[in-house]
C-alpha positions as CSV (number, residue, x, y, z in Angstrom):
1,X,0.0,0.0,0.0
2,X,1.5,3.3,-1.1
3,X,2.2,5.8,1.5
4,X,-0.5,8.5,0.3
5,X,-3.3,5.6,0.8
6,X,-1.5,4.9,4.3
7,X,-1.8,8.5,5.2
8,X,-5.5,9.2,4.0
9,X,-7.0,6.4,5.6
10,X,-5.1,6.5,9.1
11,X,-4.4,3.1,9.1
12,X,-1.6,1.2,9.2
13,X,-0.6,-1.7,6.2
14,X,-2.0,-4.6,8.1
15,X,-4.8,-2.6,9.5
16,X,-5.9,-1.2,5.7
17,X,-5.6,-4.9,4.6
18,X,-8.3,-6.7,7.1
19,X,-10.6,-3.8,6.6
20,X,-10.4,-4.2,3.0
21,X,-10.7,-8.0,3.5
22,X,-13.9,-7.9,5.6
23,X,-15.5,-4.9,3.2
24,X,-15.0,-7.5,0.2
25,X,-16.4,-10.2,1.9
26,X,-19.1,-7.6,3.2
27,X,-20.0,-6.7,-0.4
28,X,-20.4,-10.2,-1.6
29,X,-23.2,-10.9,0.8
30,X,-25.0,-7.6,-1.1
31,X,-24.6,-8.3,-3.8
32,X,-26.1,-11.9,-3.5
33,X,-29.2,-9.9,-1.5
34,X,-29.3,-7.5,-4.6
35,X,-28.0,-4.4,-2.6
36,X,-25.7,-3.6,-5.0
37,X,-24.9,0.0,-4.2
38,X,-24.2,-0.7,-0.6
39,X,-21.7,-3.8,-2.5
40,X,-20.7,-0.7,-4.7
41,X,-19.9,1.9,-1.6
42,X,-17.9,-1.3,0.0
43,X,-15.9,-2.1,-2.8
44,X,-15.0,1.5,-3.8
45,X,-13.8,1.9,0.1
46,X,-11.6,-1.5,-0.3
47,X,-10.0,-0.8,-3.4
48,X,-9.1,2.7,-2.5
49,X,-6.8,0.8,0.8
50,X,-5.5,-2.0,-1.4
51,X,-5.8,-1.2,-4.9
52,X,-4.1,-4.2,-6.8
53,X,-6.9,-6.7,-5.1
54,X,-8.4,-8.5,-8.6
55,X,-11.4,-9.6,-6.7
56,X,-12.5,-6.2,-5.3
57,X,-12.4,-4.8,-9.1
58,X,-14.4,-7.9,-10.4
59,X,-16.8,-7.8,-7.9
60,X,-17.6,-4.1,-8.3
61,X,-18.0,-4.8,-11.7
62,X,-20.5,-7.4,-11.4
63,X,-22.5,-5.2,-9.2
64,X,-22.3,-2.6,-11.9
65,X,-23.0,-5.1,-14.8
66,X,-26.4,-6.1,-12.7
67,X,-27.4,-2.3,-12.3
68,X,-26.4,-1.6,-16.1
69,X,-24.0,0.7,-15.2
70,X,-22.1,-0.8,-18.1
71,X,-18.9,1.2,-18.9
72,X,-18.1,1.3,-15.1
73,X,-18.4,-2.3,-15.4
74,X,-15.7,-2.9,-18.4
75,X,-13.5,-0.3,-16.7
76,X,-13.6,-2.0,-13.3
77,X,-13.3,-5.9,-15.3
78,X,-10.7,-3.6,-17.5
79,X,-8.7,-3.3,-13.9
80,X,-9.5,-7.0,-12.6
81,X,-7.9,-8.3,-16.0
82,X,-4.6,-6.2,-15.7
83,X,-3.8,-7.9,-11.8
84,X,-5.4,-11.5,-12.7
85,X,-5.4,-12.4,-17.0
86,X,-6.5,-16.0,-16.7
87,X,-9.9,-15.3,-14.4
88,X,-12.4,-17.0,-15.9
89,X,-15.1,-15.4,-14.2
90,X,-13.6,-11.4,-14.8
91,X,-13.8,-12.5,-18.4
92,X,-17.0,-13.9,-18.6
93,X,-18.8,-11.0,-17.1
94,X,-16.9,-8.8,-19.1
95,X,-18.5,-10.6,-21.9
96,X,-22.1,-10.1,-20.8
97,X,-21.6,-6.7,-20.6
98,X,-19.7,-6.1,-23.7
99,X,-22.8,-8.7,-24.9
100,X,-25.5,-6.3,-23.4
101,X,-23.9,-3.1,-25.1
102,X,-24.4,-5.5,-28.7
103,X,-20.6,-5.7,-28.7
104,X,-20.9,-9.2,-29.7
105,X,-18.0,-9.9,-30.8
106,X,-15.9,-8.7,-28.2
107,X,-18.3,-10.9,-26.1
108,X,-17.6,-13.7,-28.0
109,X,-13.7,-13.3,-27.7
110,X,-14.1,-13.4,-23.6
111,X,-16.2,-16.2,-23.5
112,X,-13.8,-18.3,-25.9
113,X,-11.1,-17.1,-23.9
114,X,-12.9,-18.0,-20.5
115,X,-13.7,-21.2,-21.2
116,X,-10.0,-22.6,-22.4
117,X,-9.9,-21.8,-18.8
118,X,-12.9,-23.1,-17.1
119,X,-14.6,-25.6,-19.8
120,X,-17.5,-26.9,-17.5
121,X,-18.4,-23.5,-16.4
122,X,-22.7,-23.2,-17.3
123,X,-22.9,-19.9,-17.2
124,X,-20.0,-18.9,-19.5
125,X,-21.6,-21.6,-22.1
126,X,-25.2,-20.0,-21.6
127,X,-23.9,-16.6,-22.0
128,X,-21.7,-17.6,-25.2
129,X,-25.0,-19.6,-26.4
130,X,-26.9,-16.2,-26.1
131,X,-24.2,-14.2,-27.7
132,X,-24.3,-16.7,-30.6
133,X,-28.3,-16.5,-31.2
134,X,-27.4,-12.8,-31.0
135,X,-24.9,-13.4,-34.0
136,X,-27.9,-15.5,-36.0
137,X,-25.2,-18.6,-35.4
138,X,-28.1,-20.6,-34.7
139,X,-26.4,-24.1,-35.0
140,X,-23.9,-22.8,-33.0
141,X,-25.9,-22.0,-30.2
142,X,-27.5,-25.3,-30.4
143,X,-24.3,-26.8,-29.8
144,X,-23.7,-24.5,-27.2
145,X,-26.7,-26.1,-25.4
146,X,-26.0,-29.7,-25.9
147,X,-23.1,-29.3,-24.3
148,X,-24.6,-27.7,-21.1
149,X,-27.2,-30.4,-21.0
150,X,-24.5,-33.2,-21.2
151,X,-22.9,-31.7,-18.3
152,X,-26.0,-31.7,-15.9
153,X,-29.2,-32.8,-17.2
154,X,-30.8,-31.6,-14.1
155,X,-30.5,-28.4,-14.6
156,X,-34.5,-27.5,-15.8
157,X,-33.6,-24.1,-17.0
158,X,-31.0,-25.5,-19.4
159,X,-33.8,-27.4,-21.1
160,X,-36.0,-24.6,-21.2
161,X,-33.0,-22.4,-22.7
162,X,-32.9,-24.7,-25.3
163,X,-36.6,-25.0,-25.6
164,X,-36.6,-21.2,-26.1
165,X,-34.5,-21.7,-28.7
166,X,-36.3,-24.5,-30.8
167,X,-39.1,-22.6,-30.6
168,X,-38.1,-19.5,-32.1
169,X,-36.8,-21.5,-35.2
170,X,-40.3,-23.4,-35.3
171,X,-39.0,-26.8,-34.4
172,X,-42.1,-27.1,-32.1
173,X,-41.9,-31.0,-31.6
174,X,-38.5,-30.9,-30.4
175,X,-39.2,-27.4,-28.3
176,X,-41.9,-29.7,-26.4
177,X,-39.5,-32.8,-25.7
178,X,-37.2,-29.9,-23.9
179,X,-39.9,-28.5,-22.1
180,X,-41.1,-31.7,-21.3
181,X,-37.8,-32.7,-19.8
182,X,-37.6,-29.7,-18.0
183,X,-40.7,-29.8,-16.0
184,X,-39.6,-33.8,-15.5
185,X,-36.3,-32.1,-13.4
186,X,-38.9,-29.5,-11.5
187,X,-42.9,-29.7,-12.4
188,X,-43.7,-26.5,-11.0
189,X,-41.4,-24.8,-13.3
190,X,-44.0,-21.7,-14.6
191,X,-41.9,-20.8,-17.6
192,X,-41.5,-24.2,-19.0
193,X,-45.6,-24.8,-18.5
194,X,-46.0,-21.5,-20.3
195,X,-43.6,-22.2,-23.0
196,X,-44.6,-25.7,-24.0
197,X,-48.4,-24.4,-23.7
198,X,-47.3,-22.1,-26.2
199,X,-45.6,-24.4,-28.4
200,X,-48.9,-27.3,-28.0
201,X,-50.8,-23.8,-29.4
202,X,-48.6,-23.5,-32.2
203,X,-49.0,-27.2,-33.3
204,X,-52.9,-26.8,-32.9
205,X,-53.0,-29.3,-29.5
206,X,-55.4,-27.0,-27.7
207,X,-56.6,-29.3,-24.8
208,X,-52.9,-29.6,-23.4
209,X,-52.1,-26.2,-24.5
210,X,-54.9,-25.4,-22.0
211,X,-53.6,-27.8,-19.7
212,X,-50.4,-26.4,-19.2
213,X,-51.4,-22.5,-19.5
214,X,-54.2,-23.4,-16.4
215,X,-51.3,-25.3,-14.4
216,X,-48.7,-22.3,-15.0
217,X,-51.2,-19.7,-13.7
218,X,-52.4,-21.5,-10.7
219,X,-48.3,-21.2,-10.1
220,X,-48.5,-17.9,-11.0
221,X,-51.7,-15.8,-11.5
222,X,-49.5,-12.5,-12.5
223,X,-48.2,-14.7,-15.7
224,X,-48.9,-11.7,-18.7
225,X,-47.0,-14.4,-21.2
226,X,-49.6,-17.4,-20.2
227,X,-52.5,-14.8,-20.0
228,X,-52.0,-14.0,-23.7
229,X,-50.9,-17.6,-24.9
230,X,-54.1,-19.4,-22.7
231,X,-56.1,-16.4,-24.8
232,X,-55.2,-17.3,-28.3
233,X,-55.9,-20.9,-27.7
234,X,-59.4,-20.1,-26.1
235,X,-60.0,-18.1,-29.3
236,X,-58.8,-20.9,-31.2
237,X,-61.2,-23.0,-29.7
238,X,-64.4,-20.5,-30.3
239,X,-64.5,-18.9,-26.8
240,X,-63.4,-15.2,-28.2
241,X,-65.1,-13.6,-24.6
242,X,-63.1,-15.3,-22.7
243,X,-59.9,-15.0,-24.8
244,X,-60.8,-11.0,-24.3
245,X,-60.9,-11.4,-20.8
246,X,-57.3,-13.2,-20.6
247,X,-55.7,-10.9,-22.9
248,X,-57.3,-8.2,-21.0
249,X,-55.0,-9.1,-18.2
250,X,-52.0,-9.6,-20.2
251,X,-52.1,-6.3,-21.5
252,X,-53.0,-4.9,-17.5
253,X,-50.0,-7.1,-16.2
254,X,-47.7,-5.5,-19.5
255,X,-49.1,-2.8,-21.3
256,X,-45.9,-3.1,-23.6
257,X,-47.2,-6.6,-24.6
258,X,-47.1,-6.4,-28.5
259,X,-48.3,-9.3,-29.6
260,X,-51.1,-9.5,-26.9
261,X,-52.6,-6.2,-28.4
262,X,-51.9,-7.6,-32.1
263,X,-54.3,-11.3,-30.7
264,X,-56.8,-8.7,-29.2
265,X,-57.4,-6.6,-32.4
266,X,-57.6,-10.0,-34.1
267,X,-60.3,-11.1,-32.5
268,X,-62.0,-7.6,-32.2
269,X,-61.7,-7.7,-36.0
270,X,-63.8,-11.1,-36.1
271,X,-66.3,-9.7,-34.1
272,X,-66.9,-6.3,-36.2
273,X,-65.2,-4.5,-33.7
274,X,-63.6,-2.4,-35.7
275,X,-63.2,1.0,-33.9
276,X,-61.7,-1.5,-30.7
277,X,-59.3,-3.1,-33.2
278,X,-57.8,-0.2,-35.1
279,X,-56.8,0.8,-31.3
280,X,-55.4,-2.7,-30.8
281,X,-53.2,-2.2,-33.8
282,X,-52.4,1.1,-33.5
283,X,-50.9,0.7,-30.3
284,X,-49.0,-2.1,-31.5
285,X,-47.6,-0.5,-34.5
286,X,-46.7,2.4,-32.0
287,X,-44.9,-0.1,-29.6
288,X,-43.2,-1.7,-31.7
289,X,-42.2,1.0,-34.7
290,X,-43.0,4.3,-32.8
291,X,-45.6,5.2,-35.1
């Protein structure tokens, strides 16, 4: 510790280091109860009495990656990477962030990096799996999720990932073997109901599309997504009141739901509501194009 830190902070070498070893450790309880600035204040204190610590600067910068304070975050990963090269984990999140700025790329170089240094590590292969959907490397991604499925197929949220992804390329049947699997690992798992009551919709299976949207909102009666999915199935099977009344609540829950307001004025249109559906639309079009 350089002299001026010794002098500003009163304390002596030894003293400055245990304080700045119990404010590091203070932080990371913080930030794992979401109290990020308080993690912030803490970690700002402890780097300022030791300032070559790698895990004070990568902590701070996870804090401010979570708050999307995002160019604090790359400088303070920036710092962690000078005092530590090879840390998996400063590299990773400096991907995500450099990943939620649509620096993809750059993204993609840490996680590569990262994980010729920690293979196994799930969240680096999720994060690089995102990136890669980013990059339209579909395939890629896919990989990406095999791979994180071989290493624990336990993990429900890695089936649903890849779910997600099946989906959004309109492989439907293989979209519902994930979610299935998924809800085998945790059957109470809302998103996975959701999603596979969406994708039974999609392949015109309306009784378990019901089924699941019912089950995921007695989980969770706040659900916008299953309020809008469980109403375009009950349109699709001729009950167009009720369908109102569920994306009614989807749009109360979200009223930035797009596609919810595009199924409304939809139906609205098959009933002659014209007036009702023109507003449907137009609020869509405005949503989603600013018009």
């Amino acid at each position: 510790m350089s002299e001026g830190i010794k002098e500003e902070s009163g304390l002596s070498e030894a003293a400055a280091q245990s304080r700045a070893s119990v404010l590091r450790s203070r932080a990371e309880s913080y930030i794992a109860l979401s109290r990020h600035d308080a993690a912030i204040a803490d970690l700002t204190e402890a780097i300022t009495l030791v300032p070559d610590n790698a895990r004070a600067w990568r902590l701070r910068g996870e804090s401010h990656r979570v708050i999307e304070r995002y160019d604090a975050a790359l400088e303070d990963f920036d710092e962690a990477l000078k005092l530590e090269p090879d840390s998996a984990y400063a590299l990773g999140s400096r991907g995500q962030t450099y990943a939620a700025l649509d620096r993809l790329d750059d993204a993609m170089a840490d996680f590569e990096h990262a994980l010729t240094l920690s293979p196994g590590s799930l969240w680096i292969l999720e994060a690089k799996a995102d990136a890669l959907v980013g990059l339209d490397r579909i395939d890629e991604a896919l990989a990406e999720h095999a791979k994180i499925i071989a290493l624990d197929e336990d993990l429900a949220y890695s089936w649903v990932a890849r779910g997600d992804l099946y989906q959004r390329i309109n492989l439907y049947a293989e979209a519902i073997d994930d979610y299935t699997k998924a809800l085998e690992a945790d059957p109470e798992y809302v998103r996975a109901l959701s999603r596979r009551g969406e994708a039974y919709r999609m392949t015109d299976r309306y009784d378990e599309a019901l089924a699941d949207l019912n089950r995921a909102l007695e989980l969770d009666p706040e659900n916008d997504r299953a309020y809008g999915s469980r109403g375009a199935v009950l349109s699709e099977m001729g009950d167009d009141e009720a369908a109102l009344k569920d994306l009614n609540r989807a749009i109360e829950l979200d009223a930035g739901y797009i596609w919810a307001y595009r199924v409304r004025g939809e139906i609205l249109q098959e009933l002659d509501r014209h007036e009702e559906a023109v507003a449907d639309f137009s609020q869509a079009l405005h949503l989603e194009f600013g018009d």
